[in-house]
C-alpha positions as CSV (number, residue, x, y, z in Angstrom):
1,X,81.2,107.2,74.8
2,X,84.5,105.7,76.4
3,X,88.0,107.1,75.2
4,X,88.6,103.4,74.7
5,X,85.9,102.7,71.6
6,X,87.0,106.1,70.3
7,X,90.1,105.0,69.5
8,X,89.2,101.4,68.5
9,X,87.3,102.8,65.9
10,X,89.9,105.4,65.1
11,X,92.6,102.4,64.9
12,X,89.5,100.4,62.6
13,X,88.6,103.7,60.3
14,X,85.3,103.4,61.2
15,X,83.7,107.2,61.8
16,X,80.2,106.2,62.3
17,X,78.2,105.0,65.4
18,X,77.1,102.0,63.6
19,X,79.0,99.3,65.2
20,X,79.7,100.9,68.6
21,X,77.9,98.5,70.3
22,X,79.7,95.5,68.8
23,X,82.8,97.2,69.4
24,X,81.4,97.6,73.0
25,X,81.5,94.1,73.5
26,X,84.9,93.3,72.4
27,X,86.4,96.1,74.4
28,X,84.6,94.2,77.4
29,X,85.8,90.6,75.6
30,X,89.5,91.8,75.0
31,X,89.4,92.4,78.2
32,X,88.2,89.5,80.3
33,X,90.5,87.4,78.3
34,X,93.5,89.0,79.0
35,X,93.0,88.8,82.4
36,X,91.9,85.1,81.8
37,X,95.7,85.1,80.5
38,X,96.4,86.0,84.2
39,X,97.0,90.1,83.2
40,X,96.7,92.4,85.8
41,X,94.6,95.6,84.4
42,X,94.2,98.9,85.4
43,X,92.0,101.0,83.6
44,X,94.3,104.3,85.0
45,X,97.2,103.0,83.4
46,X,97.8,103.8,79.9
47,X,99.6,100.7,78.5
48,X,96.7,98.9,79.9
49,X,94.3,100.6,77.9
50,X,96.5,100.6,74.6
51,X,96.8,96.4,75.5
52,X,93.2,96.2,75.2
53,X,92.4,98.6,72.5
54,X,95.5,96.9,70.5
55,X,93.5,93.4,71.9
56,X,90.1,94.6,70.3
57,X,91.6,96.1,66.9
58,X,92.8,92.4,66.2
59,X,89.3,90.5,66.9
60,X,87.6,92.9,65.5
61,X,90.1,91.8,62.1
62,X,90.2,88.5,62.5
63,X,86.5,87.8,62.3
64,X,86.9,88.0,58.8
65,X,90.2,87.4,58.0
66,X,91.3,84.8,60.0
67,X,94.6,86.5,60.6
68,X,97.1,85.0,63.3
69,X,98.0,87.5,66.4
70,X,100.4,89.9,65.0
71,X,103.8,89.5,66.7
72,X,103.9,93.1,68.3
73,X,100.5,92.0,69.9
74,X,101.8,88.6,71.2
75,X,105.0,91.0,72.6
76,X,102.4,93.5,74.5
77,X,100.9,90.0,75.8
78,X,104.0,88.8,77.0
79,X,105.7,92.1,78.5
80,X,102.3,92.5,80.2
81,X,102.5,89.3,82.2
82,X,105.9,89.5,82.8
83,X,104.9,93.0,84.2
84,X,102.3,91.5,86.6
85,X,104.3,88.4,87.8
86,X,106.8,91.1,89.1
87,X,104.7,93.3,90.7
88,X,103.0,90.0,92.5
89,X,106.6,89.2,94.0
């Protein structure tokens, strides 16, 4: 099991394996859309993972809530591809 669904489920409260494979998924999903936000990711670098994990907590929410993206989400988001336009230059 990855460090990264560990904590997801941590962050959700969920203690079981029940959902992991769902969870799974969205880890892979949060993923492939940030980088479809133009995000560079590494999975060595820590703020990466907590982006994605952080990413996955909020779809995993919002399926039944509906909620908007929290703002400290949107403000990872941001930094994030500030972060990568720089290192491109």
């Amino acid at each position: 099991m990855s460090a990264n669904l560990e904590i997801v489920k941590h962050m959700i409260g969920i203690y079981t394996d029940a959902e992991d494979t769902y969870i799974e998924e969205l880890l892979k999903v949060a993923k492939l859309d940030l980088e479809k936000m133009g995000i560079v990711l590494d999975a060595e670098n820590a703020s990466d993972n907590h982006l994605i994990r952080q990413y996955t907590v909020w779809q995993y929410r919002t399926r039944k809530t509906g909620e908007a993206m929290p703002r400290s989400l949107a403000f990872s988001i941001h930094n994030h591809l500030i972060g990568s336009v720089q290192n491109d230059s």
